[in-house]
PAZA-454892 format. One record per residue: x, y, z of N, C-alpha, C in turn; residue in three letters. Coordinates in steps of 0.02 Angstrom, whole numbers, padded with zeros to 5 digits, always signed. Layout:
N
XYZXYZXYZALA ...
% end
This chain:
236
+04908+05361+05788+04910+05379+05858+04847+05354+05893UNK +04861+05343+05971+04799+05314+05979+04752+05384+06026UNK +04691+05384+06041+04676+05445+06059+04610+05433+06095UNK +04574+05473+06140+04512+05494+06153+04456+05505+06098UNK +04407+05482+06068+04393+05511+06029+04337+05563+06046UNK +04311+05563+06115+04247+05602+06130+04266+05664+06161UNK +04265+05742+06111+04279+05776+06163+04237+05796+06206UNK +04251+05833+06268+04206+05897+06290+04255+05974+06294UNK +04225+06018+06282+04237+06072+06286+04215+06107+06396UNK +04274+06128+06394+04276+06153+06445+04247+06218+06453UNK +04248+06265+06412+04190+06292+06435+04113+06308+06426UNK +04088+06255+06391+04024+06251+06390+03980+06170+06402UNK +04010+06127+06384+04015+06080+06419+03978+06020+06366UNK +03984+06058+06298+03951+06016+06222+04015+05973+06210UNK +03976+05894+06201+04024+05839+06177+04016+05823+06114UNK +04060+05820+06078+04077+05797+06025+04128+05743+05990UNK +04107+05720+05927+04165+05685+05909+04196+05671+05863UNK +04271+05695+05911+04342+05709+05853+04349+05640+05789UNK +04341+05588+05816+04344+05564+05729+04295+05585+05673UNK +04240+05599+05703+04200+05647+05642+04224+05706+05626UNK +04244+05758+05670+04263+05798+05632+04335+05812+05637UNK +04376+05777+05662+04443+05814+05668+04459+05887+05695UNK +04410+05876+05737+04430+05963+05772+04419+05962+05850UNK +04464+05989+05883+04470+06005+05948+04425+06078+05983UNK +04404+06113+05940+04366+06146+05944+04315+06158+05952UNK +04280+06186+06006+04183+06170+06020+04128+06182+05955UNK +04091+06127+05942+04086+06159+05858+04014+06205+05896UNK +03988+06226+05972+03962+06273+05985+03985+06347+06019UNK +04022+06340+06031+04035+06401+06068+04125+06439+06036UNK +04159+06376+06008+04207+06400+05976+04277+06399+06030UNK +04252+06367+06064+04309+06388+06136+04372+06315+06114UNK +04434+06320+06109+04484+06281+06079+04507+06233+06150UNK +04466+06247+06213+04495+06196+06273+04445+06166+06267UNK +04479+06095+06259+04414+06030+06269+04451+05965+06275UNK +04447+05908+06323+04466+05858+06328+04426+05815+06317UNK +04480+05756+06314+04438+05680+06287+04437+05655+06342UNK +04359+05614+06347+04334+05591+06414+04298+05510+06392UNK +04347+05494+06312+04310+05417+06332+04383+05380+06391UNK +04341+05324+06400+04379+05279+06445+04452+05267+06422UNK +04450+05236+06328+04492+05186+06313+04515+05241+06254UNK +04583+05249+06240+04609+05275+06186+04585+05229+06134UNK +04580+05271+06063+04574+05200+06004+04621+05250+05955UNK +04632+05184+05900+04711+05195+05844+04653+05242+05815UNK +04693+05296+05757+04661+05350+05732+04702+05379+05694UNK +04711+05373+05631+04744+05383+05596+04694+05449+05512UNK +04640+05436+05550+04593+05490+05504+04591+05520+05502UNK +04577+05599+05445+04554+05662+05450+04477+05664+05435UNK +04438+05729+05454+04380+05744+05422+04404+05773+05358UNK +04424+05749+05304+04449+05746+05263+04392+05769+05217UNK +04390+05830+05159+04350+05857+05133+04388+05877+05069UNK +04354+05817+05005+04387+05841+04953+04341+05914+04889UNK +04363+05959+04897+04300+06018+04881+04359+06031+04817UNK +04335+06002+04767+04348+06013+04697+04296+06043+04650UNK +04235+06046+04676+04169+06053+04634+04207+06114+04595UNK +04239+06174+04645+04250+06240+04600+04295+06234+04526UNK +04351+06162+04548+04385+06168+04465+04365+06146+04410UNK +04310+06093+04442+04244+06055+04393+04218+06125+04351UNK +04183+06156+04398+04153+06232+04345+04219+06266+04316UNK +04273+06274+04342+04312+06298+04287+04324+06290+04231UNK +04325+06211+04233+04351+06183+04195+04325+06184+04125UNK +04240+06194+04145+04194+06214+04086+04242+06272+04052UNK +04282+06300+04068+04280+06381+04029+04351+06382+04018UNK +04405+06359+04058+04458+06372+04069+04506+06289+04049UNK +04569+06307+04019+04608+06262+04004+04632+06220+04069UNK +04652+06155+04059+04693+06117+04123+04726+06155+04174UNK +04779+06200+04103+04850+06206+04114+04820+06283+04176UNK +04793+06295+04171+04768+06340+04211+04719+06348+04285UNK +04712+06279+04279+04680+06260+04359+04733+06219+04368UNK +04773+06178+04348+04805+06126+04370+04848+06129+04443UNK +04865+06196+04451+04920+06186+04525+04852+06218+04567UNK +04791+06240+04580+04765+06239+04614+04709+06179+04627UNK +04707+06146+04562+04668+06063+04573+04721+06025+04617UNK +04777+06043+04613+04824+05981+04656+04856+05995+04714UNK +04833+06067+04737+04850+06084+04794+04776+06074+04837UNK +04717+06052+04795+04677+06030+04812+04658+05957+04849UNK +04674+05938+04796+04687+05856+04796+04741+05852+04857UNK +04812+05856+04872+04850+05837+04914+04841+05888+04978UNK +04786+05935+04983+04753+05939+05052+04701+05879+05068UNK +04684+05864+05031+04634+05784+05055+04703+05731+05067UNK +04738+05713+05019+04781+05654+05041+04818+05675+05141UNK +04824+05746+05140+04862+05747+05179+04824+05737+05248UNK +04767+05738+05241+04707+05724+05309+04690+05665+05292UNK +04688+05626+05243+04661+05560+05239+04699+05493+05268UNK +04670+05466+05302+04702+05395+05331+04660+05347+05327UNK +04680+05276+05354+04628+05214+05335+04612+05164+05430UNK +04629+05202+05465+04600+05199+05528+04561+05238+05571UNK +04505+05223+05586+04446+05295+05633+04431+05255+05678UNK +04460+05296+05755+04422+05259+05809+04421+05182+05804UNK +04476+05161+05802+04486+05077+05806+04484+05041+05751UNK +04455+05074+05688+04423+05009+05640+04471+05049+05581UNK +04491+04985+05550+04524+04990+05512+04485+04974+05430UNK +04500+05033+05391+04463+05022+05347+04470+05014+05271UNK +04445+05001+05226+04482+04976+05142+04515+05025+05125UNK +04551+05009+05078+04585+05069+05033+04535+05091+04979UNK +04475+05129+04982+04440+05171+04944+04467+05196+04874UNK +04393+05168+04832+04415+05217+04760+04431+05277+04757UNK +04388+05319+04810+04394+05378+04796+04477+05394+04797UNK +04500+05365+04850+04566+05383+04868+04625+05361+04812UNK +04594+05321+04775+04637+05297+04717+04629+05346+04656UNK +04566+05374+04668+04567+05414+04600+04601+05479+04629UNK +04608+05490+04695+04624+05576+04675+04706+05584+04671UNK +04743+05491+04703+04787+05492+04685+04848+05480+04633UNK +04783+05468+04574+04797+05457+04514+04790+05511+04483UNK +04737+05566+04506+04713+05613+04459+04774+05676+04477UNK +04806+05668+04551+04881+05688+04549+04918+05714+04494UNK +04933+05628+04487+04987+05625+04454+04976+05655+04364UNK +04886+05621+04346+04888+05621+04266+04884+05679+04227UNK +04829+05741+04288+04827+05818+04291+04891+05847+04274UNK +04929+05833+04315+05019+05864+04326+05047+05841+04234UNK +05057+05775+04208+05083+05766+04145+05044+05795+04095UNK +04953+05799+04090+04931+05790+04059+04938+05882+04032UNK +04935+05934+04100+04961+05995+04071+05016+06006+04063UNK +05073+05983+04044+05135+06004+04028+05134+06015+03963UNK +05190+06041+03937+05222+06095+03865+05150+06085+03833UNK +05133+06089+03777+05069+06123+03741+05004+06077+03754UNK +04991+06086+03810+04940+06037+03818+04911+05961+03843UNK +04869+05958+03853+04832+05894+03837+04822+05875+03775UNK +04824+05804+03749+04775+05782+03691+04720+05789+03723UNK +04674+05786+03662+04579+05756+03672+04573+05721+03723UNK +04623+05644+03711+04610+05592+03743+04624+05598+03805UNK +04681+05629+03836+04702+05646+03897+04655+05711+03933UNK +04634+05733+03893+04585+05792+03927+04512+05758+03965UNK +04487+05711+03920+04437+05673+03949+04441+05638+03970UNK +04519+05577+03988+04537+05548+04070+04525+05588+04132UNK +04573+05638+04111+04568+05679+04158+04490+05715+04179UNK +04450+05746+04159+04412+05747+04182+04352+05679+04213UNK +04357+05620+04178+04356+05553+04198+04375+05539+04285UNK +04446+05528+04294+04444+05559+04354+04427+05605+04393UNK +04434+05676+04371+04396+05724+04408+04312+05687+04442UNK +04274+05671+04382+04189+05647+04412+04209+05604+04440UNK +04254+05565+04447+04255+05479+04475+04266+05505+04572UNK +04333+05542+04551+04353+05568+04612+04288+05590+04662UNK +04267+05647+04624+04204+05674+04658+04145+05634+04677UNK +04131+05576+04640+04083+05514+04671+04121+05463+04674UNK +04170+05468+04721+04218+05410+04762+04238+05349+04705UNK +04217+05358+04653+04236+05280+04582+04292+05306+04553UNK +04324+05232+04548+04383+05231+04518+04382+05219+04444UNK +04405+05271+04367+04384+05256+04334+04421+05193+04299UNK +04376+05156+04263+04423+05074+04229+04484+05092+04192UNK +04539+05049+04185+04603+05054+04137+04590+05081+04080UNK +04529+05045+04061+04495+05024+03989+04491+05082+03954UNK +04478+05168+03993+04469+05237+03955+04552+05264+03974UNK +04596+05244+03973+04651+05252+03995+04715+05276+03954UNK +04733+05329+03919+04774+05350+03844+04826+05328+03874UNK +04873+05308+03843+04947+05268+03849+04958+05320+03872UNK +04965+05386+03855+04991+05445+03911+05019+05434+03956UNK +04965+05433+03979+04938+05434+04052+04959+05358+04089UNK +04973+05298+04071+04994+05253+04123+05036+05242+04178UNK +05081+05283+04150+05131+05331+04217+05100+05356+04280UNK +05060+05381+04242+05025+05429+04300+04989+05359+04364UNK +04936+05330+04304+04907+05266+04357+04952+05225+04389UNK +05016+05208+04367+05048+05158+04408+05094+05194+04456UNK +05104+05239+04460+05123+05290+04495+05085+05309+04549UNK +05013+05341+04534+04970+05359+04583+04936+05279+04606UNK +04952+05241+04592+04929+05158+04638+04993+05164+04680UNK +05065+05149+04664+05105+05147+04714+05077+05192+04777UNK +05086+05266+04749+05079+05292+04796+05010+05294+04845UNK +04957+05288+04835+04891+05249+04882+04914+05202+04914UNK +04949+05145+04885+04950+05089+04917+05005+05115+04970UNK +05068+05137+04946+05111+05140+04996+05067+05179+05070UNK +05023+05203+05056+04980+05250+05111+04953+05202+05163UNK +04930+05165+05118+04884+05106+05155+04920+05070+05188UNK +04981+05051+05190+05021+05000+05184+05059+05031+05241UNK +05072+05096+05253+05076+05113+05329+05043+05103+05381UNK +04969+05134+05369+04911+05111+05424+04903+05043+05432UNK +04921+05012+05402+04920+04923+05401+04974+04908+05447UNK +05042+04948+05447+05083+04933+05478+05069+04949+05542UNK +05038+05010+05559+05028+05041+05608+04986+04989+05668UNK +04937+04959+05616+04860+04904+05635+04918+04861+05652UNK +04969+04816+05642+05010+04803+05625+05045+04794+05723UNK +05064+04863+05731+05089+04871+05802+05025+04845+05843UNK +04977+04852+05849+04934+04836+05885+04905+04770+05905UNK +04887+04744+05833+04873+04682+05813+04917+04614+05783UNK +04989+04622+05824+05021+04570+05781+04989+04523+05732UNK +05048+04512+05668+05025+04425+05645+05078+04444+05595UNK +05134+04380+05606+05173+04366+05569+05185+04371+05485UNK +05114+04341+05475+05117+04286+05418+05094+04369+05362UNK +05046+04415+05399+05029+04480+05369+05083+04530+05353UNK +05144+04537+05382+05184+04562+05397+05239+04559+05338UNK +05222+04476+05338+05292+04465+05287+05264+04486+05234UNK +05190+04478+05220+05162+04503+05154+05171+04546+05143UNK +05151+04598+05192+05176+04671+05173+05250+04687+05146UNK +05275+04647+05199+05332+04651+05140+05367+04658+05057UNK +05315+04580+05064+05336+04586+04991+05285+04638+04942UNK +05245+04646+04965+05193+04710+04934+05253+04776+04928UNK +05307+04776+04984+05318+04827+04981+05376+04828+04932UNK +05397+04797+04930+05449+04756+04868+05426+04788+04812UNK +05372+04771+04782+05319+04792+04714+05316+04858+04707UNK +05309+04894+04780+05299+04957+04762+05364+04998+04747UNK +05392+04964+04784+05507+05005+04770+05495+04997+04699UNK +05489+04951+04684+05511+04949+04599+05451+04979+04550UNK +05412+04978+04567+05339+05051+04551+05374+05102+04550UNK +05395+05127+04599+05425+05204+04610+05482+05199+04600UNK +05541+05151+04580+05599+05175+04524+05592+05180+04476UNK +05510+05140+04446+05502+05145+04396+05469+05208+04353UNK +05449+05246+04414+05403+05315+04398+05355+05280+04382UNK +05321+05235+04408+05247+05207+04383+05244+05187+04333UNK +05294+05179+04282+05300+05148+04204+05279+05077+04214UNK +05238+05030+04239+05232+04967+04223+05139+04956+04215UNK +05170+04884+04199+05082+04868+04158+05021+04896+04210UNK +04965+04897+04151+04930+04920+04184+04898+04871+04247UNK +04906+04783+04201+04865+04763+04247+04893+04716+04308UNK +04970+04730+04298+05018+04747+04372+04984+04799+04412UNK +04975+04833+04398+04927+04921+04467+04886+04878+04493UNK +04820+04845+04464+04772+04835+04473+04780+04769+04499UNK +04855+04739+04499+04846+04663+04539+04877+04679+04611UNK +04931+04754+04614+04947+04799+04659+04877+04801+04724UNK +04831+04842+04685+04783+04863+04725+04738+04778+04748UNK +04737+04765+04701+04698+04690+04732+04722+04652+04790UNK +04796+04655+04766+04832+04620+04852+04830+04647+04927UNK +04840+04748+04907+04833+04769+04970+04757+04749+05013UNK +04703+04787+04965+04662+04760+04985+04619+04716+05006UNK +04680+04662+04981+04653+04576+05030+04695+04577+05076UNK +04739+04616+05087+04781+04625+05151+04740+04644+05216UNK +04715+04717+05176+04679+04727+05223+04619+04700+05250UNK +04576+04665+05204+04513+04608+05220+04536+04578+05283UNK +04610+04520+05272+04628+04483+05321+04628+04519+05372UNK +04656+04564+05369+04662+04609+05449+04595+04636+05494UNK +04556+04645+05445+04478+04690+05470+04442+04620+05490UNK +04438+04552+05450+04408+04508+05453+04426+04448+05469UNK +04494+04442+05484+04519+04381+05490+04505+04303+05425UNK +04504+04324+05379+04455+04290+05335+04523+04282+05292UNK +04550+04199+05323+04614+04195+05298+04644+04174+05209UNK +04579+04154+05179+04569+04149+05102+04610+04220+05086UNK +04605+04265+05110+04624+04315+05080+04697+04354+05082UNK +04703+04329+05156+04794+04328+05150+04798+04296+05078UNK +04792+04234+05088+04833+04173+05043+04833+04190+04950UNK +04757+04229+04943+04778+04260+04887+04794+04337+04873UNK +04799+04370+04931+04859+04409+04920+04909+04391+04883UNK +04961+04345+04955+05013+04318+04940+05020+04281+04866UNK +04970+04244+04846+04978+04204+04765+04995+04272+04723UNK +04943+04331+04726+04985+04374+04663+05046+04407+04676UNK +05037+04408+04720+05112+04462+04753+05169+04397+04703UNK +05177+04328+04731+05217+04270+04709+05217+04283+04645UNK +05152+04310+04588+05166+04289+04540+05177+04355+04489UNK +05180+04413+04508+05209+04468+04477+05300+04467+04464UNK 
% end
């Protein structure tokens, strides 16, 4: 949507601003009437998006998966659900962080089902948990066959995220030649998600490499990067 981003509050007369925090509300006086008084609407597709997991981190010291798990992921998909990849005009990468918490989704959810985690899946999972919490995505390389579902699964689903706001950048900023790419990006991801994320690992990771030269081209015009988009997209 496109929007004002500067409010003022009407009754006290403190300006602030809504892409920082996502709130319409005077962050002095508390009063909920306040309008936007820049000139030019800009695209805005962001939340002040706050991923506050630290508490299942300390649980986790004491307490099994299977026992934080639906409140780690009602955690996690309150961040996805405020998170977007446009603020105030600028359109921005698809972030690790955002890859790990949408991986850590999916691997949390399998990894506590019927008796457990293995070892190995217990320390992915918390793997993601730290990665999440300092925005890194962790490598394939600590990755239990488990769990690959989960990663090619939680890549579809990031990318398909991104791959809206792109579309969105998209309405604003025509260009053909980006468009069709997305396309076929989006191609990759249909068959990701019939697949329940069952494919190679280092299909995900050629997944995420294309969007994100998608998006380069778009932020930068820096047309090397369409073109190898498009080469892996061609060659998956």
């Amino acid at each position: 949507m496109e929007i004002r981003g500067t409010r003022e509050c009407q009754a006290c007369g403190r300006q602030w601003s809504y892409y920082e925090t996502g709130a319409i509300r005077c962050p002095d006086c508390g009063a909920i009437r306040s309008v936007g008084v820049d000139e030019r609407r800009q695209l805005h597709t962001d939340g002040a998006a706050e991923l506050e997991i630290e508490p299942i981190r300390q649980r986790l010291a004491s307490e099994p998966l299977a026992h934080v798990v639906d409140d780690l992921k009602d955690r996690l998909r309150s961040y996805t659900n405020t998170r977007g990849f446009i603020n105030g005009g600028e359109l921005r990468p698809l972030d690790d962080r955002y890859l790990a918490v949408r991986e850590l989704l999916q691997a949390a959810d399998i990894a506590a089902r019927g008796r457990g985690p293995t070892e190995a899946e217990e320390l992915y999972v918390l793997e993601l948990l730290d990665g999440a919490a300092a925005g890194e995505w962790p490598p394939e390389s600590e990755l239990p066959g488990s769990l690959a579902a989960a990663r090619g699964l939680g890549v579809a689903e990031a990318i398909e995220a991104y791959r809206r706001d792109l579309r969105t950048w998209l309405d604003d900023h025509p260009d053909p030649e980006a468009t069709n790419t997305l396309g076929s990006l989006r191609e990759q991801l249909k068959r990701a998600e019939a697949l329940q994320g069952d494919i190679p690992v280092d299909t995900a990771d050629t997944l995420v490499d294309a969007a994100r030269e998608i998006g380069d081209y778009l932020r930068t015009g820096e047309a090397d990067a369409l073109a190898s988009a498009r080469d892996r997209l061609r060659r998956l």
